[in-house]
C-alpha positions as CSV (number, residue, x, y, z in Angstrom):
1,X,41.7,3.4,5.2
2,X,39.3,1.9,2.7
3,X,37.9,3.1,-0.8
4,X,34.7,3.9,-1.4
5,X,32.6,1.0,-3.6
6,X,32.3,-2.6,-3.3
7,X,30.2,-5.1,-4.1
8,X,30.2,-8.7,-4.1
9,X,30.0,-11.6,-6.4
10,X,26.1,-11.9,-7.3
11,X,24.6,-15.5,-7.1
12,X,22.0,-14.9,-10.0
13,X,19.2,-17.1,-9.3
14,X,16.0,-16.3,-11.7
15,X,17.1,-13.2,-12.8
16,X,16.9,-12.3,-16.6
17,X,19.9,-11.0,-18.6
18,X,18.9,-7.6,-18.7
19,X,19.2,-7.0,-15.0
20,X,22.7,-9.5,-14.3
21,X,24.5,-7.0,-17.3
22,X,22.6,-4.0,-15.6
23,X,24.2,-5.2,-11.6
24,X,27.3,-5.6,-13.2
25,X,27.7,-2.5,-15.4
26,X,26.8,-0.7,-11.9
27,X,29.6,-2.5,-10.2
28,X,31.8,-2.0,-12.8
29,X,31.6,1.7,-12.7
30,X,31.6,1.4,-8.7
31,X,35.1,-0.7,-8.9
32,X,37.2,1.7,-10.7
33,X,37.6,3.1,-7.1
34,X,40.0,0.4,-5.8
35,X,43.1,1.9,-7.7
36,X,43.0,5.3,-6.9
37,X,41.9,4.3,-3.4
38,X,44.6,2.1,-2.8
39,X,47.1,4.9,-4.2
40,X,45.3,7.2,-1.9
41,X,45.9,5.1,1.2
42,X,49.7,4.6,0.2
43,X,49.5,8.2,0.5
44,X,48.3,8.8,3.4
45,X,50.6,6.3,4.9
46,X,53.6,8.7,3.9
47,X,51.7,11.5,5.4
48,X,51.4,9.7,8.7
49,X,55.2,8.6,8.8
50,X,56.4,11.6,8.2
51,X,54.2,13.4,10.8
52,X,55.3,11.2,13.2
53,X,59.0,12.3,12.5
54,X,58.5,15.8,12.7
55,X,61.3,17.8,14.1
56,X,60.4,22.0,13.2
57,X,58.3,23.7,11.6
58,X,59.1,23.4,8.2
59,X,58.5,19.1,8.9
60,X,55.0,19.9,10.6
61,X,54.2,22.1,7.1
62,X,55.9,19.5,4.3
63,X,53.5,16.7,6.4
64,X,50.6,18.6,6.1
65,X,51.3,19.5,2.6
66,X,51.5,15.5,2.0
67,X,48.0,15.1,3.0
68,X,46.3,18.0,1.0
69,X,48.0,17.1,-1.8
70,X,46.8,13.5,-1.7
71,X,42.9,14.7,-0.6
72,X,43.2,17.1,-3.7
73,X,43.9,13.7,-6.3
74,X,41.4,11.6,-4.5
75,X,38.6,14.4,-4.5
76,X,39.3,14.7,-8.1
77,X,38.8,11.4,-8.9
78,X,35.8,11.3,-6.4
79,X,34.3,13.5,-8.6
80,X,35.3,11.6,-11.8
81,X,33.5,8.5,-10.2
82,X,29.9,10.9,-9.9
83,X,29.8,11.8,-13.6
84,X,30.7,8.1,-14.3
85,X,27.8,6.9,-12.3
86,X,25.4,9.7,-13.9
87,X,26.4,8.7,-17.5
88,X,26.1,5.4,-16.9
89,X,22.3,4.0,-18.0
90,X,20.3,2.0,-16.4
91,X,17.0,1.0,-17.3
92,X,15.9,-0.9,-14.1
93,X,14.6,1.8,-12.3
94,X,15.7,-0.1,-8.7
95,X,19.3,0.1,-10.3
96,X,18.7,3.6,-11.5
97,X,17.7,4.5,-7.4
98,X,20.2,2.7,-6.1
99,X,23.1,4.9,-8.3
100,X,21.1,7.9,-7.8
101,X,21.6,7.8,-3.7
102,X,24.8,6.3,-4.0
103,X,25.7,9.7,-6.0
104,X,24.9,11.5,-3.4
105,X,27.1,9.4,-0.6
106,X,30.2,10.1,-3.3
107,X,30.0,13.7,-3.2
108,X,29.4,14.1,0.5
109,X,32.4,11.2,0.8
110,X,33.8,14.7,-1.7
111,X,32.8,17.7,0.5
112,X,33.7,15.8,3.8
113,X,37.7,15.3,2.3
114,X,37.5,18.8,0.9
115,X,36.5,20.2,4.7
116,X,39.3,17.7,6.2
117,X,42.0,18.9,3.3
118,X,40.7,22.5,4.1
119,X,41.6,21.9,7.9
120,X,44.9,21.3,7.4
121,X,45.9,23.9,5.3
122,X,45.5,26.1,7.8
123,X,48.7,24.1,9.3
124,X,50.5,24.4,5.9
125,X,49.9,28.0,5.8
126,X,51.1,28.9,9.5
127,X,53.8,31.3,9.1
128,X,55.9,30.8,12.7
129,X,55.8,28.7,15.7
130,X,53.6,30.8,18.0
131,X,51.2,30.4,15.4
132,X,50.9,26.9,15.1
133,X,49.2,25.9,18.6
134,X,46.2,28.1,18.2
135,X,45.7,26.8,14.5
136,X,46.2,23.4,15.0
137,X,43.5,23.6,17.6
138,X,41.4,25.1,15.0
139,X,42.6,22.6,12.5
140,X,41.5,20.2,15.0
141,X,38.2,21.3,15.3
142,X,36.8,21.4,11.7
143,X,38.8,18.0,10.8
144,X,36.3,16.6,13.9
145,X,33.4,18.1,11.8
146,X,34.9,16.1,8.9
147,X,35.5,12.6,10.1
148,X,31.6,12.5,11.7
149,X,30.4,13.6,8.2
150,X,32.4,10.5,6.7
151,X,31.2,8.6,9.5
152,X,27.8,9.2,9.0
153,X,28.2,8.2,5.1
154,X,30.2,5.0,6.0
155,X,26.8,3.6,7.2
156,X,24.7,4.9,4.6
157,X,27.2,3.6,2.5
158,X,27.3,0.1,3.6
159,X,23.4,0.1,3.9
160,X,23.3,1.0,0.2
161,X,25.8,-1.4,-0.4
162,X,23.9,-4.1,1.0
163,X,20.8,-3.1,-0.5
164,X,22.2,-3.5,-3.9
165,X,24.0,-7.0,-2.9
166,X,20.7,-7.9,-1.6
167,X,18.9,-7.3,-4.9
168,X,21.4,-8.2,-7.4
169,X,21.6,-11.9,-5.6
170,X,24.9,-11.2,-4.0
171,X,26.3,-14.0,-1.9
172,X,26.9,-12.1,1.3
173,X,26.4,-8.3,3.6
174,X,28.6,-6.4,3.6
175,X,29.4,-5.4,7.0
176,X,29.7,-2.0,8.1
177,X,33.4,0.0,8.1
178,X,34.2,2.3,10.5
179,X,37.1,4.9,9.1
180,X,40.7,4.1,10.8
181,X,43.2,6.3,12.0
182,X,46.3,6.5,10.6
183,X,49.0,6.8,13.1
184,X,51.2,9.6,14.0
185,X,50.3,13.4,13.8
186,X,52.1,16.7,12.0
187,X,52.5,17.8,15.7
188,X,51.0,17.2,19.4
189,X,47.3,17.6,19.1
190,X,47.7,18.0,15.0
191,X,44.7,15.6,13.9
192,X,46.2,12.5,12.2
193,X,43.4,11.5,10.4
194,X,41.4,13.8,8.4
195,X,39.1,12.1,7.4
196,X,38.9,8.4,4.9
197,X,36.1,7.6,2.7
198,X,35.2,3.7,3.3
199,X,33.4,1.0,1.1
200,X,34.5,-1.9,-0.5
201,X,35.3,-2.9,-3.9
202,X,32.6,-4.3,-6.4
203,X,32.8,-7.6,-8.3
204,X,31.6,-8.4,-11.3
205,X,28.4,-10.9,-11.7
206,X,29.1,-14.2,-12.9
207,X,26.9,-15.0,-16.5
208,X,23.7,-16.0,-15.6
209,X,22.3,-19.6,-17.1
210,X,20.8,-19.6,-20.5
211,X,16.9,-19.0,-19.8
212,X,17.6,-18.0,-16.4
C-alpha cells in the first residue's frame, strides 16, 4: 500500500533559483500525501485483520464498513491534494504541465477508490446470508474494474514522476509500483483489496549555489 506522490532529492546543477524554489514548491504540495497515506494504510491493515477473523454476518459487514470508511477519508483528502495542486502557481510552464497531468492521475487515483469503496458497500448493505454470495460476486466484479483503473495510473504515475525527477535534476527514477494486496478477505471470494493508490513521497530540493 503506498501513497500517492514522491519525488526525490534534486541534484540542481545549472539551474536558476526561480525553477529549484518552483521543483520544490511542487514537491512540497505533492508530500503532504505521506501522512494521510500512511494513516490510510494503517487503516486498511485493520480492515484486512479483521476480515480475516470473520465469524457471521454482522463480522463480514463491520469489516467492510472498516474499509469504506477509510476510502471515504482518503478520497477526501485526495481531493484536498487537487485544489492544492491547482492553487499552487507556477510560472515554469514545464512545471505548470507537469501539475496539470499529475491532477488528473489524483482524481482518477479519486474515482477508482470511490468505485472500489462503492463495491463494497454493497457487502455492508446485505441484509441476510443468502444474500451475501450473489453480492459479494458482484462486489467482486466492479472492485476488479477498480484495481486495473489504479493500475493503469500507477504507471502513468511513476512516468510522471520520473519525468519531473528528470527535469528538476533529481538524483535517481523512480521505479514503477505495482498496488499490493492486503491479506485476508470480509468472506471467501470477498475481494481483499479494493483498490490502493501508489507513488512515493516527494523531497524537498536542496538550495542551489549562489549564481548557479
Amino acid at each position: 500500500m503506498r501513497g500517492v506522490g514522491l519525488l526525490l532529492p534534486l541534484l540542481l546543477l545549472g539551474c536558476g533559483s526561480s525553477k529549484v524554489a518552483q521543483c520544490n514548491q511542487l514537491a512540497e504540495v505533492v508530500n503532504q500525501t505521506q501522512g494521510f497515506m500512511q494513516e490510510f494504510e494503517a487503516e486498511i491493515q485493520t480492515f484486512s485483520e479483521s476480515a480475516a477473523q470473520v465469524k457471521n454476518l454482522d463480522d463480514i459487514k463491520l469489516a467492510a464498513s472498516q474499509y469504506t470508511t477509510a476510502v471515504d477519508k482518503v478520497v477526501t483528502n485526495l481531493d484536498g491534494l487537487v485544489g492544492d495542486l491547482q492553487s499552487t502557481t507556477l510560472r515554469d510552464e514545464d512545471l505548470s504541465q507537469f501539475r496539470d497531468e499529475y491532477v488528473g492521475v489524483v482524481q482518477g487515483f479519486s474515482t477508482a477508490l470511490t468505485d472500489a469503496r462503492e463495491a463494497m458497500d454493497l457487502v455492508v448493505q446485505v441484509e441476510s446470508e443468502a444474500e451475501l454470495p450473489a453480492k459479494i460476486e458482484e462486489s467482486q466484479q466492479q472492485t476488479m474494474t477498480a484495481v486495473a483503473s489504479i493500475e493503469t495510473l500507477s504507471q502513468t504515475e511513476s512516468q510522471l514522476i520520473n519525468e519531473v525527477n528528470g527535469y528538476c535534476g533529481a538524483a535517481q527514477p523512480v521505479e514503477p509500483v505495482a498496488p499490493s494486496n492486503p491479506e485476508g478477505s470480509a468472506a471467501p471470494g470477498t475481494p481483499a483489496d479494493p483498490a490502493t493508490p501508489p507513488g512515493e513521497p516527494v523531497e524537498p530540493a536542496p538550495p542551489a549555489a549562489p549564481g548557479s
